[in-house]
C-alpha positions in Angstrom: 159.6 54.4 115.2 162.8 53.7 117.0 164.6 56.0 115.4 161.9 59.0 115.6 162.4 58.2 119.7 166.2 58.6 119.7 165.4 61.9 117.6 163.1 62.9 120.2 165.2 62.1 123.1 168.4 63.9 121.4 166.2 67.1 120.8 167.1 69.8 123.1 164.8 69.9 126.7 164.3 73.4 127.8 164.2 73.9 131.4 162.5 77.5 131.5 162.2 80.4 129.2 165.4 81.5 129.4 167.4 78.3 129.1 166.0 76.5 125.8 168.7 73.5 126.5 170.3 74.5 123.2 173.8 75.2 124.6 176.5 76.3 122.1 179.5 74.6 121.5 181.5 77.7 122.6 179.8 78.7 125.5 182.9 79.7 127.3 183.8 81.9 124.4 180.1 83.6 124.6 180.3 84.1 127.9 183.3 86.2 127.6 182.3 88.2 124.9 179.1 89.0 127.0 181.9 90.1 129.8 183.9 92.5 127.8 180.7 93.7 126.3 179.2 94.9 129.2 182.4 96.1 130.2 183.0 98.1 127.0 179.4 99.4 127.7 180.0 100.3 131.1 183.3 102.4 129.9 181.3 104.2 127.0 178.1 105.0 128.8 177.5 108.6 129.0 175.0 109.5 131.1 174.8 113.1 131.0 174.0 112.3 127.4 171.4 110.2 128.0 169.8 111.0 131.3 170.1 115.1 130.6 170.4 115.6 127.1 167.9 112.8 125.9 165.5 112.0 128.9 165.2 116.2 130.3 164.7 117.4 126.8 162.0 114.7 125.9 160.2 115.4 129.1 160.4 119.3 128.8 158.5 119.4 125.5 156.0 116.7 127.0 155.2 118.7 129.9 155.7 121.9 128.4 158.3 123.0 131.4 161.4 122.9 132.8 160.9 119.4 134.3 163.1 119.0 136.9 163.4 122.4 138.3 159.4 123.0 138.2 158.0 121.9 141.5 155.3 119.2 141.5 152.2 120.9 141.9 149.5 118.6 143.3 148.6 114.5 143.0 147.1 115.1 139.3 150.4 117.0 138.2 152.2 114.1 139.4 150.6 111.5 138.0 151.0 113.1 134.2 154.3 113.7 135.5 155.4 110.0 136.5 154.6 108.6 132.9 156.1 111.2 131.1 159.3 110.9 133.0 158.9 107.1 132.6 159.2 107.4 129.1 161.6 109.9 128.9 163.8 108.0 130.9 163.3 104.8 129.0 167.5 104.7 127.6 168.8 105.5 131.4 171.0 103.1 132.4 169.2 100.9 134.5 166.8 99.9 131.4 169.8 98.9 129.4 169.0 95.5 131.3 165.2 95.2 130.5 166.3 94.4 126.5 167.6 91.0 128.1 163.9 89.6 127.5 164.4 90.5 123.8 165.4 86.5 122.9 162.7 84.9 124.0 160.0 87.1 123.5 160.6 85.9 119.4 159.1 83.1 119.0 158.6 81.6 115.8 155.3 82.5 114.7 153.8 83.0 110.9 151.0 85.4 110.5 151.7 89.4 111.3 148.8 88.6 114.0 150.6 86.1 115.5 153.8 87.8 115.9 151.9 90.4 117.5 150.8 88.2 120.3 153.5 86.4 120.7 155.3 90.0 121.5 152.3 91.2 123.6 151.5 88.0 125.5 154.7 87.9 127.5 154.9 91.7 127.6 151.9 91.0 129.7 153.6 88.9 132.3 156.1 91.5 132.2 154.0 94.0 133.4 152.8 91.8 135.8 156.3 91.3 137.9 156.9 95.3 136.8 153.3 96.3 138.6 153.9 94.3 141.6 157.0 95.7 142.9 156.4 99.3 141.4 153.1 99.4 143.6 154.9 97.7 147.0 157.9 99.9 146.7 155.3 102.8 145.6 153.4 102.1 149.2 156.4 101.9 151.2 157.4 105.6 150.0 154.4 107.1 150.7 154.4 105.7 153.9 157.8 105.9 155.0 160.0 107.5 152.2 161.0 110.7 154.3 162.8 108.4 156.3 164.4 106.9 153.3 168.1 107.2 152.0 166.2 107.8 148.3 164.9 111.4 149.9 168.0 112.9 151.3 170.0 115.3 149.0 173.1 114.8 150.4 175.8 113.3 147.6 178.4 111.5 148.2 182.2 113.3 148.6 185.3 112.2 148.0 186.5 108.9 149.7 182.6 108.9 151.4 179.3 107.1 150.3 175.8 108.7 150.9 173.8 106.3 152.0 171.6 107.3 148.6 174.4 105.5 147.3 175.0 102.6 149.0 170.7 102.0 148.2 172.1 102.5 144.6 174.6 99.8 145.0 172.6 97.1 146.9 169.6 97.3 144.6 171.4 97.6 141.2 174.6 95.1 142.6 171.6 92.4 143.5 169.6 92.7 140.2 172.8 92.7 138.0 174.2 89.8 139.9 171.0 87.8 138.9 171.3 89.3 135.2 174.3 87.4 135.3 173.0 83.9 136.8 170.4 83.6 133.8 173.0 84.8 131.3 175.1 81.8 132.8 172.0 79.3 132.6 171.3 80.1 129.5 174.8 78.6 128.0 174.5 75.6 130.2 177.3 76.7 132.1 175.3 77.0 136.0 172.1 74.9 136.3 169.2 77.0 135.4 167.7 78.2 138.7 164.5 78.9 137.6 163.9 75.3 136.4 161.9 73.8 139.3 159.4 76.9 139.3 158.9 76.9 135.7 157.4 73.3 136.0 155.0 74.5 138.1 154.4 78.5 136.3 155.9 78.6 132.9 155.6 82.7 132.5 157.7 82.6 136.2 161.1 83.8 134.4 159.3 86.5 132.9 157.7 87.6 136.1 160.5 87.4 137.6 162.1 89.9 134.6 159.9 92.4 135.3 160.1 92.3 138.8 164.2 93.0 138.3 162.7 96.2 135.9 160.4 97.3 138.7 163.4 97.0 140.8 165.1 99.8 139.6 163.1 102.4 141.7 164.7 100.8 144.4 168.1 102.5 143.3 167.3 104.9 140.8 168.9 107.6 141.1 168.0 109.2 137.7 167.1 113.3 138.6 163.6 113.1 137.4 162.7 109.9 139.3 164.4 111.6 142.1 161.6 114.3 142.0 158.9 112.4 141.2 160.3 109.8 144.6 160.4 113.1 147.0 156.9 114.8 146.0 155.6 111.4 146.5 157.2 110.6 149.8 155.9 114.0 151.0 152.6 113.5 150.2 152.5 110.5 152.9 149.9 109.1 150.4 150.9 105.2 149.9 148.2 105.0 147.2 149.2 107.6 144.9 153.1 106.3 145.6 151.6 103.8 144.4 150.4 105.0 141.4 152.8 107.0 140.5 155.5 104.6 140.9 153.5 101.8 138.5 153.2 104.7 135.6 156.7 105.4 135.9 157.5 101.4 134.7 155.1 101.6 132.9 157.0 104.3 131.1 160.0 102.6 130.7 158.6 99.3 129.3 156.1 101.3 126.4 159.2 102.1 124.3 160.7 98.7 125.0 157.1 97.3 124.0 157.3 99.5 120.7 160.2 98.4 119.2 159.6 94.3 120.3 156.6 95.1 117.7 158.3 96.8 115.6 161.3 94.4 115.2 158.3 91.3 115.0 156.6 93.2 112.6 159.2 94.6 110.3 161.2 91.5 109.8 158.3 89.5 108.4 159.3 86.6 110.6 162.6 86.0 108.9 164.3 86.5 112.5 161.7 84.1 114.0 162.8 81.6 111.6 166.0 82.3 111.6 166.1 81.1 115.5 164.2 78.1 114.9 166.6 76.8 112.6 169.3 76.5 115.2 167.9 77.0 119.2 170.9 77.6 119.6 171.1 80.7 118.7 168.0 81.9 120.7 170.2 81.3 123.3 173.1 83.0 122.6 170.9 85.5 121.8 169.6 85.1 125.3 173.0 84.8 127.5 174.4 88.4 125.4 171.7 89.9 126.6 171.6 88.7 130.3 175.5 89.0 130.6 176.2 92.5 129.1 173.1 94.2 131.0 173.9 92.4 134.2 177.7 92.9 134.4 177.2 96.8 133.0 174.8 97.0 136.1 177.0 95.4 138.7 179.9 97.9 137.3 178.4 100.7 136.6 176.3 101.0 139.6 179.0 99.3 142.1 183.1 99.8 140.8 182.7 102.6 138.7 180.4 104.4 141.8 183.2 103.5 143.8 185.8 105.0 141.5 183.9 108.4 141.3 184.9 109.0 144.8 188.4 107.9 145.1 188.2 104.6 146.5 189.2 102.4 143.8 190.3 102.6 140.2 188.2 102.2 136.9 189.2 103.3 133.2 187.3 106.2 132.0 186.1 106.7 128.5 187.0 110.6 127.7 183.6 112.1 127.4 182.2 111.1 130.7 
């Protein structure tokens, strides 16, 4: 009896979703590789590639178009448009930080059903913090976005920000900065600032992830968003902003939906186990993910922004 106690009290005490209490011995080590990995990202990202080559073509053949240079036509048009640019733009760079959910969302589980759920049930709270700040932000453009740095076409020059840009930099700076303070948590190196809420509201930290997702429109400066965000601010309609913001999240999170089921369902539960065996790799897994998504996002979207025009200096990768 005694000794089942001490196991007990020995066994790791997780403090939210994020931060299982199963710190690795090396966490300093971790914590750097998740540094130079999002800086290696940061340096390779192409986003012509991806946003034009990948996200334009995909939502030409949807739509049947040319996407971006087709004016939106009416509400209805819009709407169809919103989710397929959603999904086209699903590997921009701002999504790169929605994978950081991956870890926890695999929770050991047996059955192919229960895999399943356990993928879809905090998808669901996902979509919660996604839906909530899509919609607001959605309402605020259709009531105001005219007046917004997002609708002005202006781009930044040489030694000179558009204030498109500094929106860019505020929204994406802020949500990579907390990318980094759960990566941090989740090594036990920074107390794990969720842990008082997630006493109270368990699925918080997962809210709270898909609030960070929705929180891209903020700052998105992705061309196709940027069409969809002007026809919608024009409108002056705050409930289809509304709308058509949510479908475009929406959009983004279905592929990242498909392949958490796909990854539960193809590995037969062997990675579940696999984690359960040590915690403490669920939270490596965990703090990777947090710490290469949120320091790509605080450098992509902040010093290498600032590099583009002059100000400052940042290595570039030959093909961008």
């Amino acid at each position: 009896m005694t000794s089942t106690l001490i196991r007990l009290s020995e066994a790791p005490q997780p403090s939210s979703l994020f931060v299982n209490g199963a710190f690795p011995r090396r966490r300093w080590l971790i914590a750097l590789i998740g540094l130079v990995g999002g800086f290696l990202l940061t340096w390779l990202w192409n986003a012509e590639l991806v946003d034009r080559t990948i996200g334009f073509s995909v939502a030409d053949s949807v739509l049947g178009h040319d996407a971006h240079n087709t004016p939106i036509g009416s509400i209805g048009s819009g709407i169809l448009f919103a989710l397929v640019t959603g999904v086209a733009g699903s590997f921009t760079a701002c999504n790169v930080a929605a994978f950081g959910a991956v870890g926890p969302m695999l929770g050991a589980s047996h059955t192919r059903r229960e895999r399943v759920v356990a993928v879809l049930r905090p998808l669901g709270w996902l979509t919660v913090g996604v839906v909530t700040v899509s919609a607001l932000y959605g309402v605020v453009v259709g009531l105001v976005g005219t007046r917004m740095p997002q609708f002005s076409t202006a781009s930044s020059v040489p030694g000179h920000l558009s204030a498109r840009s500094i929106q860019s930099m505020i929204a994406f700076g802020l949500i990579g900065l907390v990318m980094i303070i759960l990566g941090l948590a989740a090594l036990g190196i920074i107390p794990d600032p969720l842990a008082a809420i997630s006493r109270r509201m368990p699925n918080a930290p997962l809210v709270l992830m898909g609030a960070l997702i929705g929180g891209f429109l903020i700052g998105r400066p992705y061309p196709l968003f940027r069409d969809m965000f002007r026809h919608a601010a024009s409108t002056h309609n705050p409930f289809y902003g509304a709308a058509a913001f949510v479908l475009q999240s929406l959009g983004n999170i279905l592929v990242m939906a498909v392949i958490f089921l796909v990854i539960a369902l193809i590995s037969g539960g062997r990675l579940q186990r696999w984690l359960a065996a040590k915690p403490s790799r669920a939270a490596v897994l965990t703090a990777l993910a947090f710490l290469i998504a949120g320091v790509f996002t605080v450098l992509y979207w902040d010093v290498r922004l600032l590099s583009r025009i002059g100000l400052i200096w940042f290595p570039a990768s030959p093909w961008t």
